[in-house]
C-alpha positions as CSV (number, residue, x, y, z in Angstrom):
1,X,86.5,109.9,133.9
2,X,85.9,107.6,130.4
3,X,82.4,106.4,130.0
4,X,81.9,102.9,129.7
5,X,82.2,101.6,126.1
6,X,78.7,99.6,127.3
7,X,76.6,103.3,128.3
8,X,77.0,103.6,124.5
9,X,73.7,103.1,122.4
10,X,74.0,103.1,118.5
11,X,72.6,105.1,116.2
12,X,72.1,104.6,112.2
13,X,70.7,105.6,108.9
14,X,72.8,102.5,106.8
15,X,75.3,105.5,105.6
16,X,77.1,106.4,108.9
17,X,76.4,106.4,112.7
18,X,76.5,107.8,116.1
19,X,77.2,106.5,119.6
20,X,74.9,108.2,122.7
21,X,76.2,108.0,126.1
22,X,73.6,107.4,129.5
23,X,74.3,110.8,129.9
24,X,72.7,112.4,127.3
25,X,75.8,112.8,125.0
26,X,76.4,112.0,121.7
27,X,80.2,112.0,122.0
28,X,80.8,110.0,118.6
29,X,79.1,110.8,114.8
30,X,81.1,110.4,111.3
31,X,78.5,112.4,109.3
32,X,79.6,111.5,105.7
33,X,80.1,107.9,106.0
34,X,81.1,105.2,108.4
35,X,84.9,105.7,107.8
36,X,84.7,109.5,107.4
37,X,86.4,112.3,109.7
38,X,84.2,112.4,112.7
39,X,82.4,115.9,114.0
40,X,81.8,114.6,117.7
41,X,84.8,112.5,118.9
42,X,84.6,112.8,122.5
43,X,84.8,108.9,122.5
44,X,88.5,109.3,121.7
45,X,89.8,112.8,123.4
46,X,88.2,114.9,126.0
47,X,88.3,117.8,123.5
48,X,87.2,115.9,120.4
49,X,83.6,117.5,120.4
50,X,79.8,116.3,121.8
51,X,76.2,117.4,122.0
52,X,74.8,116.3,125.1
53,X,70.8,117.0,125.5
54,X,69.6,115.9,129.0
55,X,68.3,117.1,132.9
56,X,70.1,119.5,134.6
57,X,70.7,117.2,137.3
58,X,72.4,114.2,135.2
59,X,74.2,112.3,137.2
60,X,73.2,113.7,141.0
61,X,71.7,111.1,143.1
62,X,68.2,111.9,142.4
63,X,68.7,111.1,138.4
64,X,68.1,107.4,136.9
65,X,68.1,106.7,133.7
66,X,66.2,104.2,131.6
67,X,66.8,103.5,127.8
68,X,65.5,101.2,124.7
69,X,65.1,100.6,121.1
70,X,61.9,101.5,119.5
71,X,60.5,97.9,118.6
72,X,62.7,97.0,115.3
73,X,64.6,99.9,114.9
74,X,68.1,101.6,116.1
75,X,65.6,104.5,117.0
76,X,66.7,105.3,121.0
77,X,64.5,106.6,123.5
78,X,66.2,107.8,126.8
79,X,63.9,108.2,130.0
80,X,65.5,110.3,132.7
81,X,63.8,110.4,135.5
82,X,64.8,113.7,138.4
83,X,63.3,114.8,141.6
84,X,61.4,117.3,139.5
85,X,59.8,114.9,137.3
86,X,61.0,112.8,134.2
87,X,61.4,113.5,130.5
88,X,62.6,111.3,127.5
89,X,65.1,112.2,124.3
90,X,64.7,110.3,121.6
91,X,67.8,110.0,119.2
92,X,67.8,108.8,115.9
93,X,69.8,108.7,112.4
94,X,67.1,110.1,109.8
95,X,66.6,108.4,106.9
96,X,65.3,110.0,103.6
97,X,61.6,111.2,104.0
98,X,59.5,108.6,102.8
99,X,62.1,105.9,102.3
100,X,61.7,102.5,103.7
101,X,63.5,99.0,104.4
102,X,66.4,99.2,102.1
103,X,65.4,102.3,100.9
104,X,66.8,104.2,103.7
105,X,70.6,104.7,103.6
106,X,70.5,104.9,99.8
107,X,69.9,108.7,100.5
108,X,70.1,109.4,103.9
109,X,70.0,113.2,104.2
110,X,72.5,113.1,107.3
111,X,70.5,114.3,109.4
112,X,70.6,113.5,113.5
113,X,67.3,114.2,115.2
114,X,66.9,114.4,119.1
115,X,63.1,115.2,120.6
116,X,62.5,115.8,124.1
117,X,59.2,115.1,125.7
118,X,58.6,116.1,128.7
119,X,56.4,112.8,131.0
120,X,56.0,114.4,134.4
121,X,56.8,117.7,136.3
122,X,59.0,120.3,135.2
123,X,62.4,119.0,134.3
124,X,65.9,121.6,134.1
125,X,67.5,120.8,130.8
126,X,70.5,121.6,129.6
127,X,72.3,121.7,125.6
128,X,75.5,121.9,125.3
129,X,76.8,121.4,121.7
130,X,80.2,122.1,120.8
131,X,81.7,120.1,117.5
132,X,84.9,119.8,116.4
133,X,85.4,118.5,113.4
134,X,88.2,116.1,111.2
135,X,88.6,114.4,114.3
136,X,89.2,117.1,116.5
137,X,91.4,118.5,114.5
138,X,89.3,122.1,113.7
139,X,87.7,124.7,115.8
140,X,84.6,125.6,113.9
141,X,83.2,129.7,113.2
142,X,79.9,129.1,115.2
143,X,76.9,132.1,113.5
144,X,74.0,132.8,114.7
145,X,71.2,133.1,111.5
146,X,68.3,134.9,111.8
147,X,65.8,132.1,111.8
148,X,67.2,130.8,115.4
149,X,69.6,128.5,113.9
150,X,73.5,128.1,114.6
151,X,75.3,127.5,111.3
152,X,78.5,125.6,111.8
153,X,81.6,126.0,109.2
154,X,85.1,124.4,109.3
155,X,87.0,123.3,106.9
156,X,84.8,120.6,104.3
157,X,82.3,120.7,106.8
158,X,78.6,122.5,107.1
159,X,76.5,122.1,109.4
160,X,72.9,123.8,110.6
161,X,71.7,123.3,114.6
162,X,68.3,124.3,114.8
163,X,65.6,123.9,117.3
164,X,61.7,123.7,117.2
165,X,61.3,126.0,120.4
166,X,64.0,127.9,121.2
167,X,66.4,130.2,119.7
168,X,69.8,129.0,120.1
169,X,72.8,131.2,120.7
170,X,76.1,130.7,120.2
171,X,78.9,131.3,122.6
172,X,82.5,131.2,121.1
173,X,82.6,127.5,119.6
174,X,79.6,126.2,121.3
175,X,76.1,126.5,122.0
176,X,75.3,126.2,125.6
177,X,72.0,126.8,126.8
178,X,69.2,126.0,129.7
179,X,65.5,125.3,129.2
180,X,62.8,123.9,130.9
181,X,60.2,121.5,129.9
182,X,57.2,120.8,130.7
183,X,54.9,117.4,131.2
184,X,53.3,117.2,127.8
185,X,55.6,119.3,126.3
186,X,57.4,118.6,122.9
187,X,61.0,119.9,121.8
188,X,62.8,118.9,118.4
189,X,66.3,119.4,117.3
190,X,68.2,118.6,114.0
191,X,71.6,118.8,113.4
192,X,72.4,118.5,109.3
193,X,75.5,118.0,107.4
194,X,76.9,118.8,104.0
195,X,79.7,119.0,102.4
196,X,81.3,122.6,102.6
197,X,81.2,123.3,98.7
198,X,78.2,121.1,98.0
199,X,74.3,121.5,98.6
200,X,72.7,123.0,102.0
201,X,72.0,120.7,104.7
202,X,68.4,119.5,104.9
203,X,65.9,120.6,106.8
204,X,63.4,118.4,108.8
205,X,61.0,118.6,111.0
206,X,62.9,116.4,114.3
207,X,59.0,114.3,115.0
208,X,57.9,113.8,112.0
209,X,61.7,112.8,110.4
210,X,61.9,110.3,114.0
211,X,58.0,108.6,113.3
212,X,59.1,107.9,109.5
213,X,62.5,106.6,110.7
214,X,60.8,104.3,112.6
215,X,58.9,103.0,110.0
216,X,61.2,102.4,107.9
217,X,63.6,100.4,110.3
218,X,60.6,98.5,111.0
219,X,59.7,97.5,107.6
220,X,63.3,95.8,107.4
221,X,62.0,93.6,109.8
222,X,58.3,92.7,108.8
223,X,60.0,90.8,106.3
224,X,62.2,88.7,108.1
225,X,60.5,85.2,109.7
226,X,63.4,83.8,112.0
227,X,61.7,81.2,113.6
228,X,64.7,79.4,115.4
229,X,65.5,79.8,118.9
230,X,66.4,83.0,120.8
231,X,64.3,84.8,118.6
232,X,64.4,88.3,120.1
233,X,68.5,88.1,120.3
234,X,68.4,86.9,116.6
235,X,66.5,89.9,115.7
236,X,67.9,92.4,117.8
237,X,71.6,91.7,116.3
238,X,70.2,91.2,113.3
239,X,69.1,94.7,112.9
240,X,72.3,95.9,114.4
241,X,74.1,93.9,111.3
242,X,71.3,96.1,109.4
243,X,72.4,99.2,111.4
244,X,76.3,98.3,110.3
245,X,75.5,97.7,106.9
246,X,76.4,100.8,104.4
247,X,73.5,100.4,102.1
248,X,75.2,102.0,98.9
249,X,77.2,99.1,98.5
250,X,75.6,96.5,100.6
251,X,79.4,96.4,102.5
252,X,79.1,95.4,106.2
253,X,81.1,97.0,108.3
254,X,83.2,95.5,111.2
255,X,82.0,98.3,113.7
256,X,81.2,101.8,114.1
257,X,84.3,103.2,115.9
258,X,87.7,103.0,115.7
259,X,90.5,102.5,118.1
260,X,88.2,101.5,121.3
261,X,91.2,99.6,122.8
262,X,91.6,95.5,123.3
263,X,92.9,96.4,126.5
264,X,93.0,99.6,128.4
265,X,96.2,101.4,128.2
266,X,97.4,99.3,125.5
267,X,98.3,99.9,121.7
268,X,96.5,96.9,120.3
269,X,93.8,100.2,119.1
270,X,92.7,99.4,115.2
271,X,90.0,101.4,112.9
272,X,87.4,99.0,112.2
273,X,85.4,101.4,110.0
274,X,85.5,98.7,107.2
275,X,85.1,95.3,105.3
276,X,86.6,92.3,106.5
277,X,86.6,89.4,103.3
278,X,87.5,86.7,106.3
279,X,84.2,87.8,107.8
280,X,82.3,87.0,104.5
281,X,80.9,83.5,104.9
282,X,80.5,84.0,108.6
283,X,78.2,87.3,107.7
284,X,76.3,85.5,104.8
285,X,75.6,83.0,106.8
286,X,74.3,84.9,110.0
287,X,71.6,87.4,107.3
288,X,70.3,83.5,105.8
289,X,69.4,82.6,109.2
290,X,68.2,86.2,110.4
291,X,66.1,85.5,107.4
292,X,68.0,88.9,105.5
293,X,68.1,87.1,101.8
294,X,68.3,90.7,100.6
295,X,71.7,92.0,102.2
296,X,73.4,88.8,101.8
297,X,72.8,89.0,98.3
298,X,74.1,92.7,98.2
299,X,76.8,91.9,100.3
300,X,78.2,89.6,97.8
301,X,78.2,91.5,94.8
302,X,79.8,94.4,96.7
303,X,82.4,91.7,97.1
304,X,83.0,90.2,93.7
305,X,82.8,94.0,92.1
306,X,85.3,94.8,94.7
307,X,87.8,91.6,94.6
308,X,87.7,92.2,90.6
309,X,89.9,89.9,88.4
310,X,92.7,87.7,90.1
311,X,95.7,88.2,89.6
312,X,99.1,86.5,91.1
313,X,99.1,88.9,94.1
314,X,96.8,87.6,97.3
315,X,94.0,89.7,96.9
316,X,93.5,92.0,99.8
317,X,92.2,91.5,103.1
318,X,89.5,94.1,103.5
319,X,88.5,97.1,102.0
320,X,86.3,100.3,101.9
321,X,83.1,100.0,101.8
322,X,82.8,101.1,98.0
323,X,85.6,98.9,97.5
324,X,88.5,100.8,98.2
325,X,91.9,98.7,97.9
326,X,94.4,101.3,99.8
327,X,93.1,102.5,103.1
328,X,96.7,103.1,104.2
329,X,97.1,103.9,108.3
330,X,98.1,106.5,110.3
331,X,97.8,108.1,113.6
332,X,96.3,110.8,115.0
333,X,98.6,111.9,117.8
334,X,96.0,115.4,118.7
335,X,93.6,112.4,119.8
336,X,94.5,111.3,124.0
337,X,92.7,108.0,122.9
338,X,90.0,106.4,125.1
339,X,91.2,106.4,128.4
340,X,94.4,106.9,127.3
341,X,94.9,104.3,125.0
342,X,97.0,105.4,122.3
343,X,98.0,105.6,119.1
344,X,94.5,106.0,117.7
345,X,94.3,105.0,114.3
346,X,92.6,106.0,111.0
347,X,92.6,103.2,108.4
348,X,93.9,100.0,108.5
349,X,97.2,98.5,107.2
350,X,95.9,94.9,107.7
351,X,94.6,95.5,104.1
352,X,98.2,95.0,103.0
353,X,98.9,91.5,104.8
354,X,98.8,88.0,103.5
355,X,96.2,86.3,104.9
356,X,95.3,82.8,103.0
357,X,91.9,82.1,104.9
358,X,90.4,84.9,103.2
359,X,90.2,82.6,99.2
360,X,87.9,80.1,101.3
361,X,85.9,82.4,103.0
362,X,84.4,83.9,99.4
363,X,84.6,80.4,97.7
364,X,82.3,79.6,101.3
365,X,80.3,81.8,100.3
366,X,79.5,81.0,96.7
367,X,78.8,77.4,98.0
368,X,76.3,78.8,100.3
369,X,74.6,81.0,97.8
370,X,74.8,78.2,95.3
371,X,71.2,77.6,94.8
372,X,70.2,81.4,94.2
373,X,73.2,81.9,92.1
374,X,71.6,79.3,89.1
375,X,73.0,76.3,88.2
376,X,75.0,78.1,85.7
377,X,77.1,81.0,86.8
378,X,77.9,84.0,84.6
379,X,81.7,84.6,83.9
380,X,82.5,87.1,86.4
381,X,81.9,84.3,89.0
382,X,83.5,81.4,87.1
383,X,86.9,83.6,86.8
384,X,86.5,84.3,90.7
385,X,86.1,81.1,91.8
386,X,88.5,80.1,89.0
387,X,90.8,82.5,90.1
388,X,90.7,81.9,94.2
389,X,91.0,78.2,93.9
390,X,94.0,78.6,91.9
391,X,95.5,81.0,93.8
392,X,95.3,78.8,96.9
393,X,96.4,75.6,94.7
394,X,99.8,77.3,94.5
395,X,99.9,79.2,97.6
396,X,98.5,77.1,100.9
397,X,102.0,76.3,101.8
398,X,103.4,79.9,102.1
399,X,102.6,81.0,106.0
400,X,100.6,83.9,106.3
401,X,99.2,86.2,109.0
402,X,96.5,84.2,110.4
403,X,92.6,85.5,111.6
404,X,93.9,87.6,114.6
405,X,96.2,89.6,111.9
406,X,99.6,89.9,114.1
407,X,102.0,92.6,113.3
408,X,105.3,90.5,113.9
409,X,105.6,87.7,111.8
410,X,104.1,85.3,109.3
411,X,103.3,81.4,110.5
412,X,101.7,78.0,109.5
413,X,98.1,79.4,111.4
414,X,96.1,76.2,111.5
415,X,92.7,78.1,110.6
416,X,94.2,79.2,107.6
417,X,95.0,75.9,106.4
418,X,91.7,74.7,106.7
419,X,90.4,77.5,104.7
420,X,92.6,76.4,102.6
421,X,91.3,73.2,102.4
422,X,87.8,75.1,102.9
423,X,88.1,76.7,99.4
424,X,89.4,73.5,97.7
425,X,86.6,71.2,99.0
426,X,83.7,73.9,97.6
427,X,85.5,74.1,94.6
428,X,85.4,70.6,93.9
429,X,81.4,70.5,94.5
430,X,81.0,73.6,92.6
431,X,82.6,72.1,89.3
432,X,80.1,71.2,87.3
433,X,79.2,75.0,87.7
434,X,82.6,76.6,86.4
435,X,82.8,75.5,83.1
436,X,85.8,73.3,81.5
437,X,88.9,75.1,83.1
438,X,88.1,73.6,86.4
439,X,90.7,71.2,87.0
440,X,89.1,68.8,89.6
441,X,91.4,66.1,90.3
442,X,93.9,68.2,90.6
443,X,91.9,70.3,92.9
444,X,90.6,67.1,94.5
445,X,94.5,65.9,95.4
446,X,95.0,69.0,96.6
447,X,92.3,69.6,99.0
448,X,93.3,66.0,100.3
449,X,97.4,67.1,100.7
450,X,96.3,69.8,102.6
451,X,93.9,67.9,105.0
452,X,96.7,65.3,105.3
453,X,98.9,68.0,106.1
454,X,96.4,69.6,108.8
455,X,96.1,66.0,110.3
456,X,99.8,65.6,110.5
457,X,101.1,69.0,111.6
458,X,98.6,70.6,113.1
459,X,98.1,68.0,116.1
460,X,100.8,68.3,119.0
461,X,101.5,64.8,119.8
462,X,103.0,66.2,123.3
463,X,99.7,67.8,124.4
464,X,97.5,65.6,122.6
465,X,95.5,68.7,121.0
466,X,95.6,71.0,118.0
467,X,96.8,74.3,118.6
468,X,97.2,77.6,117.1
469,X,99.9,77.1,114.4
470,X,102.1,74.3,112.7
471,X,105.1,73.1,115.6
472,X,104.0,75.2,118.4
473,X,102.3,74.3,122.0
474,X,100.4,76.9,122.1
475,X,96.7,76.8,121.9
476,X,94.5,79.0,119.9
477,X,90.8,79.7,119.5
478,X,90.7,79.6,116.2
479,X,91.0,76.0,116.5
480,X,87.4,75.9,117.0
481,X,86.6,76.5,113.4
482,X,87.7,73.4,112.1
483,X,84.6,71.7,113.3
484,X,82.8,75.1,112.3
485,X,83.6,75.2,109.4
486,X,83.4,71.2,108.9
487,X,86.9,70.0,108.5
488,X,86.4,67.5,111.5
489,X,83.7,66.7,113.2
490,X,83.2,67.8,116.8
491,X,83.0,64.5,118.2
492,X,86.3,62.9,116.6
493,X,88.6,62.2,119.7
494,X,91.1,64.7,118.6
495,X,89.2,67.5,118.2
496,X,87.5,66.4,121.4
497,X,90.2,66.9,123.5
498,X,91.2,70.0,121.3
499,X,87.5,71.3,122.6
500,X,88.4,70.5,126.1
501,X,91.4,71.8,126.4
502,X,90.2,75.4,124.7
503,X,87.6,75.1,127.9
504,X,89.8,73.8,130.5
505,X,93.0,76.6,129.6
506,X,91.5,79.3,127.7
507,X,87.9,79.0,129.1
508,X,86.1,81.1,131.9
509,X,83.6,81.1,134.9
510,X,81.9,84.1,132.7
511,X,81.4,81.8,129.8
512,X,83.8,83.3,128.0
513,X,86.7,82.4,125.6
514,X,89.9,83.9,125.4
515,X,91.8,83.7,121.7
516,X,95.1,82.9,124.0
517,X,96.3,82.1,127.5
518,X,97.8,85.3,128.1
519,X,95.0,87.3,127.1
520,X,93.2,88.9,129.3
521,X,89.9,89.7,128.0
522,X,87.4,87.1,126.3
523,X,86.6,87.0,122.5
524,X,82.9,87.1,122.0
525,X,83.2,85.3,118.4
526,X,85.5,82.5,120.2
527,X,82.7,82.1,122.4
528,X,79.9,81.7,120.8
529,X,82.0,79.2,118.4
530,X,82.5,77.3,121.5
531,X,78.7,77.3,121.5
532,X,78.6,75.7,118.3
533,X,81.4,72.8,119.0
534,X,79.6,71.6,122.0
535,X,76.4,71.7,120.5
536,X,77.9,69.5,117.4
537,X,79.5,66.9,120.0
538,X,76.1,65.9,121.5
539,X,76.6,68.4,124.7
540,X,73.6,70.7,123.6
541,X,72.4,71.4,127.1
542,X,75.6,73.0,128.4
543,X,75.8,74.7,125.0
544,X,72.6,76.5,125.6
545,X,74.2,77.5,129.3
546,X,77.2,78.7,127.7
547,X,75.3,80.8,125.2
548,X,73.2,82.1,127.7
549,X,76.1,83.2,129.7
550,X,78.3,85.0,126.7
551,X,75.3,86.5,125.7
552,X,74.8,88.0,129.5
553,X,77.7,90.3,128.7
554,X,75.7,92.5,126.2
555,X,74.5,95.6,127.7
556,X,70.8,97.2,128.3
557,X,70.5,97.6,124.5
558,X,71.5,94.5,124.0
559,X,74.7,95.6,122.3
560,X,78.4,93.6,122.4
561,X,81.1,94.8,121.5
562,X,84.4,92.6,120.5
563,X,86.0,91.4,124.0
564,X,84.6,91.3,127.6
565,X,87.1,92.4,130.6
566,X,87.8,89.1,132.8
567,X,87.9,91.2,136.0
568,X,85.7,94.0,135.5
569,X,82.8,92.4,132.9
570,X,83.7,95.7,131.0
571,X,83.4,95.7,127.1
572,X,86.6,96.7,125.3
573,X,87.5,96.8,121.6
574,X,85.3,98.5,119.3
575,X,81.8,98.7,119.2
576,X,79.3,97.3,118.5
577,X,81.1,94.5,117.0
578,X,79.8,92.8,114.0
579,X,81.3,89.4,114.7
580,X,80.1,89.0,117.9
581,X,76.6,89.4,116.5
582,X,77.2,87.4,113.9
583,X,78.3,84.8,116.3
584,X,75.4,84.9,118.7
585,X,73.0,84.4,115.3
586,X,75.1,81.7,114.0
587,X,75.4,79.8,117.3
588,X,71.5,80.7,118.2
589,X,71.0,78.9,114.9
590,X,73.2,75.6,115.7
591,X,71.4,75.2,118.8
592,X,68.1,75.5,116.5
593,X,69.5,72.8,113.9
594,X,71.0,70.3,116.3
595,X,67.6,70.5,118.4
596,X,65.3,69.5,115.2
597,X,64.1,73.2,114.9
């Protein structure tokens, strides 16, 4: 049977991760980079690979389990406890030796390090290792060396198993031994990549490698003063933001995994291994308020270095996280998917839609950044700006493929249009800042068109609301970011009834917010930007409930991925989700604001 998306904890060294399950397993780890072929991909097909390090009895009645961050960090420590005593694995992502805060995925010596300690009694364990990598694709030569190590070689990849205690043995493609351990008792593993034709995987010692891990998650943290309210949230999915980040480039990344279905059973299964531009303001916005002036200053010049001069052609939707333009799609069709959800997918063909919120989300940004970018700006950002606001000058008019990036058809999407108007409206503020080419009564008339044109179109004089696109009934979520995003102001009578109609039809008991009436699972972002509307129309009280409720959903690591199952509570999508962090911080904050924090 497929474990829960929620068992999962996540691991991180800002260069790649790993999901663990409850049980022990790590069933997920792209050792390379985020977007890289995985070696364990057990997430995705029975046979896709794992190492699981845990009690003999895992899973009997007699075995509970008991997990948590180390204060700060993405550092796990899993307590089992058995009826013959309990022990703890801790599991982390190594960084360099030595390095710390930002330092650490700069040089990240891919290296994952589990330690067992035994607490009480004599505890049964087992290991059972058994990669395979490219996504399942190879069956690796497993050797024995003569220091006690297993040396793994497929393909590009090389990997070294070694152990502190024991002297593993290989069996075919796997390792698969029994040990016991003692109370007091210490065990370390490491488990290092390289590339096949490169350098040797390192070599570190698993305790010392997991104590300067956590120091250098923790020193990400010392300097960061949220003082707003929900401060232990703030800074948990803050350092998950941290944990998502690919510290080369200073790219966020929408998630770890890719193809963790919308809905079980379903083809709605996309890689989200990389860079959403739509995200951009949203993301600045949540590392300001985390207090994380450092990444959101590396995230935006990984974007302008990767946007690059504008040209006539939309500029692209998302992208690598070194700035790759084509990260072309396909399938995988060796892959079963999780619980059977197929096609999984490897990159992302979203990167060749038209999507024209994605101008006002970076010209968002630059407004946001405004006063540590200088009152002057240097002529790679005047051309930017320059460039985007033209762009959307000519173009707002054209329908596009809206925020939830449909595969059918290009419409009129409302929250695109008031991007539109989005990047307009900053460009007209940021003038005086752009040198003599910026045009701003032209820009100025047509920012106003286009608000006109939201006024006019986007309301449905039938239902008395705005909904998801120009002409149609139907009501969206995204029509929450208009007040969000401060084209109308929650309290206007329109957008109040728009408000209550998103809770009344699209709205649950779980406070949860679907992006559609059909849908059957509830949007995390949607939810928390609910949070924020009420909060702006005076209802802060029931905001707070409502926050409090979406917020619920995370699980015991206080985790969320992107949608929450209406029936079951389940998490679905992939994981963990950078926008619904980003909306918890950004709502947490609203809630601080509008109460005088």
């Amino acid at each position: 049977m497929q474990r829960p998306i929620s068992d999962y904890g996540f691991l991180s060294d800002l260069r790649t991760s790993a999901l663990v399950g409850t049980d022990g397993a790590v069933d997920w780890w792209c050792p390379q980079r985020f977007d890289s072929p995985s070696v364990f991909a057990r997430l995705l097909d029975p046979d896709g690979g794992h190492w699981r390090i845990a009690p003999a009895a895992v899973g009997s009645a007699g075995h509970r389990v008991q997990r948590s961050y180390l204060p700060d960090t993405l550092v796990l420590r899993t307590v089992h406890h058995t009826p013959e005593g309990s022990v703890a694995v801790t599991d982390a992502l190594a960084g360099e030796p030595g390095a710390r805060a930002h330092e650490l995925g700069m040089n990240s010596p891919a290296v994952l390090v589990r330690v067992v300690q035994g607490l009480s009694g004599r505890v049964p364990m087992t290991v059972d290792f058994r990669p395979r990598p490219e996504y399942g694709l190879t069956m690796p030569y497993l050797r024995e060396r003569a220091d006690g190590s297993v040396q793994v070689a497929a393909g590009p990849v090389d990997l070294v198993l070694r152990c502190t205690e024991l002297r593993l043995r290989a069996e075919d493609d796997r390792v698969r031994q029994d040990f016991e351990i003692a109370e007091g008792q210490v065990v370390g593993f490491d488990l290092a990549y390289a590339a096949a034709y490169g350098g040797s995987p390192a070599e570190l010692d698993p305790v010392a490698a997991v104590a300067d891990t956590v120091q250098a998650w923790q020193a990400f943290r010392e300097s960061h003063r949220y003082t707003g309210r929900y401060p232990e949230l703030v800074r948990r999915s803050a350092t998950v933001l941290t944990g998502l980040t690919y510290a080369r480039s200073g790219a966020v990344t929408a998630a770890a995994t890719t193809s963790l279905p919308e809905v079980i059973g379903g083809d709605r299964n996309y890689d989200y291994r990389y860079a959403w531009l739509r995200d951009f303001a949203m993301t600045l916005r949540a590392l300001w308020v985390a207090a994380c002036p450092t990444e959101s200053s590396r995230l935006f010049a990984w974007a302008t270095r990767s946007i690059g001069r504008i040209g006539a052609e939309p500029i692209p939707v998302l992208f690598g996280l070194e700035g790759e333009r084509d990260i072309a799609e396909h399938v995988c069709p060796h892959l079963a998917g999780y619980a059977g959800s197929t096609p999984v997918r490897i990159g992302n063909d979203a990167w060749r839609q038209h999507q024209a919120d994605v101008p006002g989300e970076i010209v968002s940004a630059v407004w946001l950044l405004r006063s540590y970018l200088g009152e002057e700006f240097d002529a790679e950002l005047r051309e930017l700006v320059l460039g985007l606001t033209e762009q959307v000058a000519a173009t707002w008019r054209l329908p596009d493929r809206g925020i939830w990036e449909p595969r059918d058809r290009e419409r009129h999407y409302l929250s695109s249009k008031v991007m539109c108007w989005v990047a307009l409206d900053k460009a007209v503020r940021l003038a005086p800042r752009l040198g003599e080419r910026a045009d701003v009564r032209r820009w100025a008339a047509v920012r106003d068109e286009i608000r006109s044109t939201v006024l006019r179109e986007g309301f449905h004089e039938g239902r008395g609301i705005y909904t998801g696109a120009f002409g149609s009934p139907e009501l969206d979520a995204a029509v929450l970011y208009l007040p969000v995003m401060g084209f109308l102001p929650a309290d206007d009578p329109r957008m109040r009834a728009t408000i209550a109609a998103v809770e009344r039809e699209l709205g649950t008991a779980g406070g949860l917010v679907r992006r559609w009436r059909d849908e059957p699972s509830g949007f995390l972002l949607c939810s928390y930007w609910l949070v924020e509307c009420l909060a702006m129309a005076g209802e802060p009280e029931r905001a707070a409930r409502l926050f409090e409720q979406a917020t619920g959903h995370a699980n015991d690591l206080g985790l969320l991925s992107e949608q929450i199952d209406l029936d079951s509570g389940a998490h679905l999508g992939n994981t963990p989700q950078a926008l619904s962090h980003i909306g918890l911080i950004n709502a947490a904050w609203r809630l601080t604001e509008l109460a005088g924090g």
